[in-house]
N, C-alpha and C positions, 0 to 999 in steps of 0.2 A: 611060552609063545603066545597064549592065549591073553596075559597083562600084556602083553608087548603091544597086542592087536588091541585091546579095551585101551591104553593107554594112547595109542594112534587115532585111534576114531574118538575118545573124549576130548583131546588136542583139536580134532578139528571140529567138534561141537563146542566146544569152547571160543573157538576162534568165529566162526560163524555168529553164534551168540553176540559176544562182542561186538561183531560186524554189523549185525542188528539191530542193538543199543545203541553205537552211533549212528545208524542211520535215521533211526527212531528218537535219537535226541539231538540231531542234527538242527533244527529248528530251536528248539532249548538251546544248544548252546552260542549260537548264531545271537540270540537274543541275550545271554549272557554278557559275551563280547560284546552288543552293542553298549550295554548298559554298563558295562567296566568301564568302558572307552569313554562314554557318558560322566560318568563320574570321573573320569580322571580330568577331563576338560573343565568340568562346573570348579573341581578342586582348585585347579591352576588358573580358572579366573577372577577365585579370590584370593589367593597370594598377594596380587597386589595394594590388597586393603589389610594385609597383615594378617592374614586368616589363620586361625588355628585349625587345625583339624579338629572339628569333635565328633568323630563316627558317625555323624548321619551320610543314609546313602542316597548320596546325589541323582546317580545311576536311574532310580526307580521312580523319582521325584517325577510329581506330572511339571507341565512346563509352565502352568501361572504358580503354581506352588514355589517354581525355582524362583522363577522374576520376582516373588514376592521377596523369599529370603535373602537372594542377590541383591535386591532394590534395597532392603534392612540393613544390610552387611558395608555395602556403602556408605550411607546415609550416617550410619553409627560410624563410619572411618571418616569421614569430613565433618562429621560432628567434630569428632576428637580432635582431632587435623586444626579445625576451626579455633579448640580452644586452648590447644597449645599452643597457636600462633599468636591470640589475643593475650597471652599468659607473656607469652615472650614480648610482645609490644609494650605489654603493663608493666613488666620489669625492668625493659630499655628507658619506658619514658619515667620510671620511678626513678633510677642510676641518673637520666640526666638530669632530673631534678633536683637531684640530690647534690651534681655536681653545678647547679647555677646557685643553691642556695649557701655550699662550699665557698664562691665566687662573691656573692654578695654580701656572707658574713664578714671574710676578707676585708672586701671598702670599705665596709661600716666600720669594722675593726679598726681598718686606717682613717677612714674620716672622725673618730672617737681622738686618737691620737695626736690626729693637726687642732681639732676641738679643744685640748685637754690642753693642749699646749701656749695656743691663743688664750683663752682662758688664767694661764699662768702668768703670759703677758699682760692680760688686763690687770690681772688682782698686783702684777708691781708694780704697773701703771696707780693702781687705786691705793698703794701703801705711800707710793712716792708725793701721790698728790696727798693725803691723808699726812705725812709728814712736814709737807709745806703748810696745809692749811693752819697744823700744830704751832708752827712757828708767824704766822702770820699778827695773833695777839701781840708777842713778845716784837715782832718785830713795827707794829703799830707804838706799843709803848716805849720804843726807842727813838719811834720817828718823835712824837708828843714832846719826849723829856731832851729831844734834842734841840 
């Protein structure tokens, strides 16, 4: 009977206690939750710059200290932003260069061919006259002996 009673009245020292430690950390944890809450906000509004988590505590961070790292955090995300973009420009305007100089090998390609062919036609123009001129002598020496 006598544990029964020590076990009743440490139950309620225990309890009391407790009751006392939160009231006595009531402010402690008040400021805990603020600073969770804190941190979980600073967290999610760099998500949108693709933020990894790296365990710093947001939460505790004085507020030029945040602006600072938030101001970096961006900055480095439209850096990036900026040079994948100019990355992508540089490779669209290399492709369609690529596809005008495709375009103009082409012509040249075909203007070689009407060239090459013209060409052909002069040199039988130049055999055919080249073969008259040959006969011109002989046919001098027949107009003479005639």
């Amino acid at each position: 009977m006598v544990d029964g009673l020590k076990n009743k009245i440490t139950e309620c020292i225990e309890k009391a206690e407790q009751q006392l430690d939160d009231i006595e950390n009531h402010y402690v944890n008040i400021e805990k939750a603020r600073v969770a809450k804190l941190h979980a906000e600073r967290l999610e509004s760099l998500t949108q710059f693709e933020y990894v988590e790296s365990g710093l505590a947001f939460g505790g961070m004085p507020e030029a200290d945040w602006n600072h790292y938030f101001t970096g955090v961006k900055t480095a995300f439209e850096n990036k932003k900026a040079e994948e973009l100019a990355l992508k420009q540089k490779e669209e305007q290399d492709r369609l260069d690529r596809i005008k100089l495709e375009e103009d090998n082409a012509k040249l390609k075909e203007q070689l061919k009407v060239a090459e062919k013209k060409v052909e036609v002069v040199e039988k123009k130049i055999e055919t006259i080249a073969k008259a001129v040959k006969t011109v002598p002989e046919l001098i020496s027949k107009i003479e002996a005639y």
